[in-house]
Steps between C-alpha positions, in 0.01 A plus 500: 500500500748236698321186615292522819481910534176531626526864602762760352586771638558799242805753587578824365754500241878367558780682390732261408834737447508702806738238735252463726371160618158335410282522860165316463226556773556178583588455892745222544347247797875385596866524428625288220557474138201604276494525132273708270362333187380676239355447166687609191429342139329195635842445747568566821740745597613435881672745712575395879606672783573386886225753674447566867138461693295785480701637167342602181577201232814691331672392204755693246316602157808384316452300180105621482393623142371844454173628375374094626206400748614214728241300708655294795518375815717512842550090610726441798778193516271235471310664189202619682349802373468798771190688510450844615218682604431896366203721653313156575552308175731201514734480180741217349661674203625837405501659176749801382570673164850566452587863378835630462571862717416808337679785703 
């Protein structure tokens, strides 16, 4: 797990080969530039994205490995990590399994 996740967040699934972008439940607090880092192999793999207030954190799935479960975290321009809040439960980190589309 990346350094400081104190909560994590567990999605369904991503399907890394369908086009689509990667939306996290991850509410963005104010336009800017925001970058996703995620663990992969004991790196970091960082995706960023300039989001808009009140936007779920979106980032392309581009360049993500299949059949792989990434751990990570949402950090705005000055590196601060952006928590989120899910049916009470505050959360700093989201984990996903990559999986390639089957239909």
């Amino acid at each position: 797990m990346p350094c400081c996740c104190t909560n994590v967040f567990k999605l369904c699934d991503v399907v890394i080969c369908d086009g689509d972008d990667l939306v996290l439940p991850v509410p963005i607090p104010s336009d800017g530039d925001y970058t996703l880092e995620l663990e992969f192999l004991g790196d970091i793999v960082k995706k960023t994205a300039a989001l808009s207030a009140g936007d779920n954190a979106t980032f392309e799935k581009q360049g993500l490995n299949e059949r792989f479960t990434y751990v990570g975290s949402v950090k705005n321009s000055i590196g601060e990590t952006i928590t989120f809040t899910i049916d009470g439960k505050t959360y700093d980190c989201v984990e996903f399994t990559t999986q390639r589309q089957t239909a």
